[in-house]
N, C-alpha and C positions, 0 to 999 in steps of 0.2 A: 319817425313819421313826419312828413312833410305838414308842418300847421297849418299856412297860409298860401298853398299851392296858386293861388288864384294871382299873388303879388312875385311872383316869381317871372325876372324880367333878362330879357337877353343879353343885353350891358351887360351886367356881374358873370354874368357865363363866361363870355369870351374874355373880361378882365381877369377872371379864375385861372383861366384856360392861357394865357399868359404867363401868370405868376405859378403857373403849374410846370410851365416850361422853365421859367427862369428861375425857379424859388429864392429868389432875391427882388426884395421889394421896389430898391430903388433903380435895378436893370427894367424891372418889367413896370414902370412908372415911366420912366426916359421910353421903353419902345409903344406904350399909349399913349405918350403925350399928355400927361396929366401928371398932378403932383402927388408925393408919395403919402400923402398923408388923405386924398380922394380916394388912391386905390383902396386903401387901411378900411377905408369907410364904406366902400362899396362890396370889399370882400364880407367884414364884419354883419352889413345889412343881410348878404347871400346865405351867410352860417345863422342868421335869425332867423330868416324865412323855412331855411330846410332845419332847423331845429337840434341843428352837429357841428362843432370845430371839421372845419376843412383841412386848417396845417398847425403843424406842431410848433411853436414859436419858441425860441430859446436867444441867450444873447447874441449865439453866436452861426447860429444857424435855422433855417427857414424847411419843416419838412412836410411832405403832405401825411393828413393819415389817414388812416385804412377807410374811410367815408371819402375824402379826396381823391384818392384813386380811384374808387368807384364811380365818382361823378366825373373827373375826368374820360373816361373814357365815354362816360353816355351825355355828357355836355360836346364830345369831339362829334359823335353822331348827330343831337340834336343840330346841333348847326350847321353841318352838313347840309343835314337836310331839307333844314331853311335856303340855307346860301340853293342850292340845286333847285328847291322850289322856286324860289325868285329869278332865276336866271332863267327855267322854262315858259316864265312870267312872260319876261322882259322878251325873251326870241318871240312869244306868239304876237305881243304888241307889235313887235317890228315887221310881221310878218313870216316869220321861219318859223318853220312846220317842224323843228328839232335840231337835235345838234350831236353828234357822234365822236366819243372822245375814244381815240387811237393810239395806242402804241405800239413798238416797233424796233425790231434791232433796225441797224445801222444797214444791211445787206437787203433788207427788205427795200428799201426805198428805191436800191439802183436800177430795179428789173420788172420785179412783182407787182408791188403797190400802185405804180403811178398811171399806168394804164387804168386799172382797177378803179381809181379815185376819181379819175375823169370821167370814166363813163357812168359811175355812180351818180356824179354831180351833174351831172346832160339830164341824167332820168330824175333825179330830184334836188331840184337847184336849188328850192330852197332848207335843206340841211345841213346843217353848218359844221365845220370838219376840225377836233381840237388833235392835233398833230405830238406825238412826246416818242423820244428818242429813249428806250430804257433797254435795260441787259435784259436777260430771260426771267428773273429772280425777282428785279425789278417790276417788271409788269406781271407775272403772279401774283405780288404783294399789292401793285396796283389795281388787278379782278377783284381779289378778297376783299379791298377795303373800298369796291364800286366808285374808282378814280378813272377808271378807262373800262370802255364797253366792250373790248376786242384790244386781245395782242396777236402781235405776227414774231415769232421765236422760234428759233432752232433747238425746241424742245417740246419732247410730247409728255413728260414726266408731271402731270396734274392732277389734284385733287379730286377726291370721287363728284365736288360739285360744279366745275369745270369740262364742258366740252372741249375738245379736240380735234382737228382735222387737218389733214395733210395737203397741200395748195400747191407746191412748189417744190421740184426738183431736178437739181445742177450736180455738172462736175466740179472737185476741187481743182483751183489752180495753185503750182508750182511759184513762187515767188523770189526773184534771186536777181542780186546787184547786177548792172547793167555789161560791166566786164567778166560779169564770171566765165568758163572755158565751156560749161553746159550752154547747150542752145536746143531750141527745138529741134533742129538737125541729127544733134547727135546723141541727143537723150533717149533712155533705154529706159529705165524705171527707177522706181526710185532706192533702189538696193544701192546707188550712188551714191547719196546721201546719209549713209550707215553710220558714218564720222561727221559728220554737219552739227552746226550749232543751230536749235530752232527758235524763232518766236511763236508763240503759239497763243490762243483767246486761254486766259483759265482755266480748269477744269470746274473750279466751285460756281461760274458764272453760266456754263454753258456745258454742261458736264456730258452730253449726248454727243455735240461736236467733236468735241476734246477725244470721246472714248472713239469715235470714227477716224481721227487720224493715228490714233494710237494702234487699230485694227489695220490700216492700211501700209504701215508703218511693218507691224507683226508681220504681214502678208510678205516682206523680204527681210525677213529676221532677225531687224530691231526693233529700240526701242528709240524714242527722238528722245535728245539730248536737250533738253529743254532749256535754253540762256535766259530768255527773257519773255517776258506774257505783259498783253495787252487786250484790252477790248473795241481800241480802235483801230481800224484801220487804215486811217492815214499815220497813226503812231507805228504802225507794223512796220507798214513800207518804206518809214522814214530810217525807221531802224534799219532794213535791209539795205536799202541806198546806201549806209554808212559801214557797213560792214558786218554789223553784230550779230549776225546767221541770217537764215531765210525761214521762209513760211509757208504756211497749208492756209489759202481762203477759200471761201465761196467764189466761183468763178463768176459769179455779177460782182465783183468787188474789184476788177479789173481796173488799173488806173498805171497804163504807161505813159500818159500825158504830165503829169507833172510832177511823178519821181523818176531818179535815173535806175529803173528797175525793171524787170524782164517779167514776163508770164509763160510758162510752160500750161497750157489747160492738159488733166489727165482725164481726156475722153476717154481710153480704153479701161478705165481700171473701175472697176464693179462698185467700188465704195463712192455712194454720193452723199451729197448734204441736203435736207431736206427741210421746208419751211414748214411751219404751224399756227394755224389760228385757232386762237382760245379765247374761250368766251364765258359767263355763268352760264349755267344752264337755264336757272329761274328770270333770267333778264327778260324783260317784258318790253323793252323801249321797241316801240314801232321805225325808228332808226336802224339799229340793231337788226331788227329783222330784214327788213328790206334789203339790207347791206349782205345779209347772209346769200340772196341770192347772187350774187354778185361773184363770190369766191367758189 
């Protein structure tokens, strides 16, 4: 039971919340900038107030217990959601009327999005736009823990508390070093490729993509020969430029400019790649909203 609930002060949180990470006193003294024997005192003060050992002290090691982990996790929220309260502060002072934190595969930004965001920004200039570049799995984890208001993923696979909607959809393009003997000319499908080495995004990263070229693949009676995976794709291309097989991208992902690398688009072939936006369901931010119409 909390005794002195009322002397319960934000410093020691975040000092906690430190040496929670570092469980070593004098790492997490060097990264607050104070000395090891302040932090000692500050922690110390925190386990009086809440009326519980935080971490388990021995010679030779630093551990938290079973009260520790519990505050950790509700000291990561509590300040959260101060930091979020103060920064909605700070935007109304400046005058902005909100702020929309986004993320985004890598494929979204070359086609989709940037139209999207402009004309969003004409209609409400003043909400202010946090931009983050994360894998599919990455901005999932990012909704759950309310770090971004909307992801855009080539993946519909979400939680019953997660909306979903389908925004965008492309051919894949054919990816292959700049001398190889296939050209758009004389390319047939992709039953050529039966023997190819492929690069390919992950499947644990993107696993909807993955299983779409693996389906397209099926469709002339292999399977691709997997060398090498990546989730970027200037990494892909850099790859194919040098030889180490070819690739299946999203056809906004097109960049014959500055690899020595060729694109086949496969207009004709029934399998495409398909964007998604995801968002809480219970999100409330009048950003957020407004932005939905938008998509």
């Amino acid at each position: 039971m909390i005794r002195n609930i009322n002397q319960l002060e934000l410093r020691p949180l975040r000092y906690f919340l430190v040496l929670a990470e570092t469980l070593h006193y004098t790492q997490a003294a060097e990264v607050l900038f104070i000395s090891q024997s302040a932090l000692s005192q500050q922690i110390k003060q925190l386990e009086h107030v809440l009326g519980t050992p935080l971490f388990v002290r021995t010679n030779r090691r630093v551990a938290l217990s079973t009260a520790g982990e519990l505050l950790q996790q509700e000291a990561r929220l509590i300040l959260k959601q101060l930091d979020s309260s103060m920064e909605r502060w700070q935007l109304s002072l400046d005058g902005v009327v909100g702020q929309l934190r986004i993320g985004f595969v890598g494929s979204a930004m070359q086609a989709y999005l940037p139209p999207i965001i402009k004309e969003f920004s004409n209609a409400y200039p003043k909400i202010r736009f946090h931009l983050e570049e994360l894998t599919n799995a990455e901005q999932l984890k990012a909704l759950e823990q309310d770090q971004i208001d909307i992801g855009f993923m080539r993946s519909n696979k979400v939680s019953s508390e997660i909306a979903v909607k389908a925004v965008y959809r492309e051919n894949f393009s054919l990816v292959l070093p700049l001398e190889h003997p296939v050209t758009a000319g004389n390319f047939k499908n992709m039953g050529q490729f039966s023997e190819a080495s492929f690069i390919l995004f992950p499947n644990e990263n993107s696993p909807m993509y993955y299983q779409q070229i693996q389906n397209l693949c099926a469709d002339y009676g292999f399977s691709p020969r997997i060398a090498h995976k990546s989730i970027h794709g200037p990494t892909i291309f850099k790859l194919v430029e040098n030889g180490m097989g070819i690739a299946l991208v999203p056809n906004s992902l097109k960049d014959d400019k500055n690899y020595r690398i060729k694109f086949i688009e496969l207009a004709k072939e029934p399998h495409k790649t398909e964007l998604f936006a995801a968002w809480k369901k219970q999100q409330q931010s009048m950003s957020l909203q407004h932005f939905l119409e938008f998509i």
